[in-house]
N, C-alpha and C positions, 0 to 999 in steps of 0.2 A: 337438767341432770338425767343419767341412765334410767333411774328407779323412777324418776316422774314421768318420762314414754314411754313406761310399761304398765301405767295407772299404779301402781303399787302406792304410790305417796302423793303428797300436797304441798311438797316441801316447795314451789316455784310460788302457789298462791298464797299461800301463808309467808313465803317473804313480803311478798307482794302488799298484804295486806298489812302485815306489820309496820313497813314502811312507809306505807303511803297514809297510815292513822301516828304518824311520830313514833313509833314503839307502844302504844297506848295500850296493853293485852286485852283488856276486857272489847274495847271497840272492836281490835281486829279480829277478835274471837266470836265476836255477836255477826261480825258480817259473815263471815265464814260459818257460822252457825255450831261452830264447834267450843268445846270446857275451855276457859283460860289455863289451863292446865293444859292441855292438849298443844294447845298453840306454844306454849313455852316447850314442851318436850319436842315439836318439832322444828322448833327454831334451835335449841340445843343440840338436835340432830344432826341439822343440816349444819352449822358450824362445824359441829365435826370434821361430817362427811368432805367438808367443801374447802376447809380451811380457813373461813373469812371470822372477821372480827366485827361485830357490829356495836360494839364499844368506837368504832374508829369513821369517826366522820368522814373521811373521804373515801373507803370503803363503802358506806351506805349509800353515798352519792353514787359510784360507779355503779352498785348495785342496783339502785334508782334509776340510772339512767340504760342498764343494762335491759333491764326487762320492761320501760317503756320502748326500747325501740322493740325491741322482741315481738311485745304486743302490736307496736304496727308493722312488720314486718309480716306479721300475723294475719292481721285485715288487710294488709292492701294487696297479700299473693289472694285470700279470698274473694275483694271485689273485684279484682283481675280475670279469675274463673268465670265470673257471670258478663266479661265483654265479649263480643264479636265482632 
């Protein structure tokens, strides 16, 4: 999202983390290090913002599989950097 490449927000890791703990607030909240409160206001957020429903299982699937490749997409332009 716009507001996450501008550091302004954590709305990408806090999906991240929500998803990949099943929804679980408190776990993903403890990894991120942030109030369970926090983590629900910015996953409420980003709903908004974004339009997604994460009541909807196939939804969270894409979204799942969205930001794992993201992340490797992520590392592998970075170990790319370091060939010659």
């Amino acid at each position: 999202m716009e507001s996450d490449a501008s550091g302004r927000s954590e709305y990408v890791n806090t999906l991240a983390a929500s998803l990949e703990n099943w929804g679980e607030t408190r776990r993903a909240a403890d990894i991120l290090h942030i109030h369970p409160n926090t983590l629900r206001y910015r996953l409420a957020q980003l709903t908004d913002l974004a339009g997604i429903d994460l009541d909807d299982p196939t939804q969270r699937l894409v979204l799942q599989l969205q930001l794992r490749l993201r992340r490797q997409m992520r590392t592998s332009s970075s170990s790319d950097g370091d060939r010659v």
